[in-house]
C-alpha positions as CSV (number, residue, x, y, z in Angstrom):
1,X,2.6,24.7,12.3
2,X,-0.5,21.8,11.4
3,X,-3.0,21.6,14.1
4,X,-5.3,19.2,13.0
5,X,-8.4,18.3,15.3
6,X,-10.2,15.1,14.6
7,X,-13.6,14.9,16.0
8,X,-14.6,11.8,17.2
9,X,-18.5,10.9,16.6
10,X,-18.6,7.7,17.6
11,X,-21.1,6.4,19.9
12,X,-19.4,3.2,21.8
13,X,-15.2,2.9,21.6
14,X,-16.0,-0.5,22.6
15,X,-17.8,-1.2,19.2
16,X,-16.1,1.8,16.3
17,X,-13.1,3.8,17.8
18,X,-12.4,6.0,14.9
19,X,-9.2,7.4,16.8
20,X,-7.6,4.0,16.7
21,X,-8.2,4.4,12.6
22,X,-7.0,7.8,11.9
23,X,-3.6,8.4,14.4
24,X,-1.2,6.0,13.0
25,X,-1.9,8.2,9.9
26,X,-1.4,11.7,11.4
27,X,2.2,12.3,12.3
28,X,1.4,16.1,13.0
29,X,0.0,17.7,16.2
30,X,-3.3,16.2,16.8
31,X,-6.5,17.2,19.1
32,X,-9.3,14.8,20.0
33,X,-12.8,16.0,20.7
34,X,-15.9,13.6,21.1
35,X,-19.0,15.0,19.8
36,X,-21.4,12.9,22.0
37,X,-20.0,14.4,25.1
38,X,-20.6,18.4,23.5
39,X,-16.5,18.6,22.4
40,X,-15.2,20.8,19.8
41,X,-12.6,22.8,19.1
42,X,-12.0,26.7,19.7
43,X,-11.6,28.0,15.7
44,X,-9.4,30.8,17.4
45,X,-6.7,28.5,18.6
46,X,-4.9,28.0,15.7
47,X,-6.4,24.9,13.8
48,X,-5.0,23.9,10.5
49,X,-7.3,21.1,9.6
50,X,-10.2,19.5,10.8
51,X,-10.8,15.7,10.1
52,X,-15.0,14.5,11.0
53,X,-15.5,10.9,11.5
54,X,-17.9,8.2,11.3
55,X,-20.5,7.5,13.5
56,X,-22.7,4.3,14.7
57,X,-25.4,7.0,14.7
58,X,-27.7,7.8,11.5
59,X,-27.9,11.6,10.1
60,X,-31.2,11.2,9.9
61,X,-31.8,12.0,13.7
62,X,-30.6,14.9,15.4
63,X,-29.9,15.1,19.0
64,X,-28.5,17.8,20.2
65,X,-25.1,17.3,20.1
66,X,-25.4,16.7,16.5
67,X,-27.0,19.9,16.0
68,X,-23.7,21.8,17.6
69,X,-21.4,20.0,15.4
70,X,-23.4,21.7,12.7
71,X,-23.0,24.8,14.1
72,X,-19.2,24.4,14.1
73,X,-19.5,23.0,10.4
74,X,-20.8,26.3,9.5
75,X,-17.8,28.5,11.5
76,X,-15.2,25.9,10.9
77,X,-16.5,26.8,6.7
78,X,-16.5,30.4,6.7
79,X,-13.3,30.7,8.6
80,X,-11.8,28.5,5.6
81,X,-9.9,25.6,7.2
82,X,-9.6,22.8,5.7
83,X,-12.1,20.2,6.7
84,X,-12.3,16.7,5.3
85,X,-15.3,14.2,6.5
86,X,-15.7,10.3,6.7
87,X,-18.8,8.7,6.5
88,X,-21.0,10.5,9.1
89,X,-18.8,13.0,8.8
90,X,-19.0,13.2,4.8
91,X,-23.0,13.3,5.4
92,X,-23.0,15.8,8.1
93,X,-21.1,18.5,6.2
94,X,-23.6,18.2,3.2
95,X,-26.6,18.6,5.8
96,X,-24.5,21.6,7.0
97,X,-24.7,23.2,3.8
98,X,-27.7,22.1,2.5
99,X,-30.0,21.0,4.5
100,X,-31.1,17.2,5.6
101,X,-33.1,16.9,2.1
102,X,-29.7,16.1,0.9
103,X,-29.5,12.5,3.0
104,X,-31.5,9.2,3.0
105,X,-31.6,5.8,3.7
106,X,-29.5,4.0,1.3
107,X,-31.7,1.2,-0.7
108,X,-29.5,-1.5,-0.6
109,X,-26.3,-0.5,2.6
110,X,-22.8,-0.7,1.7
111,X,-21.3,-3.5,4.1
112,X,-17.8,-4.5,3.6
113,X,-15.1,-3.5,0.9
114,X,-16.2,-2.2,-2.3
115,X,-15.0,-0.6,-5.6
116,X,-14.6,2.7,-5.6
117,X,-14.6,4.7,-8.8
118,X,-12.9,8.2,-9.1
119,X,-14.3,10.7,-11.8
120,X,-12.4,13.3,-11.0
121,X,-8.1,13.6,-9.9
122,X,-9.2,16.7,-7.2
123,X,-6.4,17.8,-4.9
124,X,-7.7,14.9,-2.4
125,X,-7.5,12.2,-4.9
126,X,-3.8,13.3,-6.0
127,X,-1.9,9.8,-6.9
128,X,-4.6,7.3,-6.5
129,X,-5.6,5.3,-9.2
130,X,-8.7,5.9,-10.8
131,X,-10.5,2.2,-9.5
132,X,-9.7,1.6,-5.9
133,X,-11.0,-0.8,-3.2
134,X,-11.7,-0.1,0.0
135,X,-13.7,-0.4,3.5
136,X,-17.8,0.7,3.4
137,X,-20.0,1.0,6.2
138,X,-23.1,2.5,6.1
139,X,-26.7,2.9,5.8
140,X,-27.6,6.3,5.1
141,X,-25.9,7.9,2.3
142,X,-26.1,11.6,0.2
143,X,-27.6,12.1,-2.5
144,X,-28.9,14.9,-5.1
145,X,-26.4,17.6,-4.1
146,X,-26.9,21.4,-5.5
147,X,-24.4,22.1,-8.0
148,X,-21.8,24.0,-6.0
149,X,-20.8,20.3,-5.3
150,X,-18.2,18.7,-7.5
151,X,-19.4,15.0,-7.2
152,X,-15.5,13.0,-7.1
153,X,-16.6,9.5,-6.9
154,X,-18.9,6.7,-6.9
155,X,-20.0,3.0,-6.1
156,X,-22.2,0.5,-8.3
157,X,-24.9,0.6,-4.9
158,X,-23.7,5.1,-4.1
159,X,-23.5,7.4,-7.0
160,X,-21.5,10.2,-3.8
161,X,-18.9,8.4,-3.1
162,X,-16.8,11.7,-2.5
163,X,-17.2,15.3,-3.3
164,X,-15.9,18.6,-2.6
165,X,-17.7,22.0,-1.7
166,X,-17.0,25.2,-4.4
167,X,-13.2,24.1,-5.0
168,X,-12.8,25.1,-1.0
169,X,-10.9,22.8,1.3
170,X,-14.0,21.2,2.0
171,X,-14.2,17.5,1.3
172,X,-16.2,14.5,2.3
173,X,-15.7,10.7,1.0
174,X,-18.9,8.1,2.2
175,X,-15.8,5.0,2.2
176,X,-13.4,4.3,5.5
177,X,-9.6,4.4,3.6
178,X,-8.8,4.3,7.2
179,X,-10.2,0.9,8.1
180,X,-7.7,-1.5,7.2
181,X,-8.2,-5.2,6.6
182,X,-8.2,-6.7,9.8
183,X,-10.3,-3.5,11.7
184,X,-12.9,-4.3,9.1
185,X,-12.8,-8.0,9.9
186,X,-13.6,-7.0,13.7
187,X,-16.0,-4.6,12.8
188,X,-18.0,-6.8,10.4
189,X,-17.8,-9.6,13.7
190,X,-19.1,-6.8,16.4
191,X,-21.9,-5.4,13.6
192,X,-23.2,-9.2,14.1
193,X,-23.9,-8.4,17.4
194,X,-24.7,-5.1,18.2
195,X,-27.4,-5.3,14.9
196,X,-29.2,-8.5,14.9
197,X,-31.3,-7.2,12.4
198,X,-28.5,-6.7,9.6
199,X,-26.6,-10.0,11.0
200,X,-26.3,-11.3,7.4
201,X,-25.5,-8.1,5.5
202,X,-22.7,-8.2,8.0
203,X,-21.8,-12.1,7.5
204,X,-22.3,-11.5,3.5
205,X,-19.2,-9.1,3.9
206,X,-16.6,-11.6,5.6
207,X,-17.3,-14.3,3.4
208,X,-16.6,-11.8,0.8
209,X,-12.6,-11.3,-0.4
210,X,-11.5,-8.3,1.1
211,X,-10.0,-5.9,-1.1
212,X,-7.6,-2.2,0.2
213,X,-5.9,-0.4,-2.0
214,X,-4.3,1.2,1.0
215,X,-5.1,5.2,0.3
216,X,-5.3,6.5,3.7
217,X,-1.8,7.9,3.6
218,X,-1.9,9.7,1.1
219,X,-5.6,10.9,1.2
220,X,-3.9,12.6,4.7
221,X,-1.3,13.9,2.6
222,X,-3.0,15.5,0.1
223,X,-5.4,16.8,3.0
224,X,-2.9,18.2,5.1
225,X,-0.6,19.7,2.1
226,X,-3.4,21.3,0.3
């Protein structure tokens, strides 16, 4: 039977609830745990697949709760479950392999929906087009990965888009698929506010024409049938 645990690394539900993104996708049996408050699953009760997801926070800090979730990185790895990351999540797995030399602040942040190039039709990837468009929102990002990483896709402004580790179960993607049109719309309006600072990156992106090539489904799909 799937188990899947999703583990929640937001910050504030009241700005980014990642739950609200991911459930309608997940019809199987599914776990919450929020990182902040120390949460993560027991690897001996039977978990199938483990889903990380964004954060407000940056990688390049690391508080102690973000230290334990790269402890369970590392078991959740070498027990071999599957374990796909979003964002944060795609960035904390490569620091769990690699090290924090592996993530930086991105010189120009991706804000709103970009175009998404896929190299490579990995497992993940299975029946999306090759050029997809979809939400982006952040302002740290990977880069120079060893080469035990297979790099899947990239962005004009983020040449790891997506990767996986070894050909294991073990992918990240830096875009939201899970953010649809109208979540990014509210998220763009709270960034406003919550980051002064970044107000007109954020108001750059609505007056932009949002673009989804609607790939969450099947992302989860491939995930969960690999």
């Amino acid at each position: 039977m799937v188990k899947i645990a999703l583990i929640d690394n937001s910050i504030d539900h009241d700005f980014y609830n990642p739950v609200i993104h991911w459930k309608p996708y997940i019809k199987e049996k599914l776990i919450i745990f929020h990182a902040i408050k120390g949460e993560f699953p027991n690897l001996n009760e039977n978990y199938t697949h483990i889903i990380l997801s964004g954060s407000e926070y940056t990688i390049l800090e690391k508080p102690r709760w973000i230290l334990k979730e790269i402890d369970f990185i590392k078991k959740t790895i070498s027990k071999g479950i599957p374990l796909l990351g979003s964002c944060f999540g795609h960035q904390l797995i490569a620091v769990a392999i690699s090290g924090s030399k592996v993530v930086r602040r991105c010189k120009n942040p991706e804000i709103g929906w970009i175009e998404v190039k896929i190299h490579h039709k990995n497992d993940i990837f299975k029946g999306i087009k090759n050029k997809i468009f979809t939400f982006s929102s952040h302002f740290d990002e990977v880069f120079n990965l060893p080469p035990q990483f297979n790099i899947l896709a990239s962005s004009s402004a983020c040449f790891i888009q997506a990767y996986q580790y070894q050909n294991k179960p073990i992918w990240g993607i830096q875009f939201h698929p899970e953010i649809n049109i109208e979540q990014g719309k509210e998220l763009l309006n709270k960034g406003k506010i919550y980051n002064k600072e970044y107000a007109y990156i954020f108001q750059n992106a609505l007056n932009s024409t949002p673009k989804d090539s609607q790939i969450t489904q099947t992302i989860i799909d491939n995930f969960i049938n690999y």
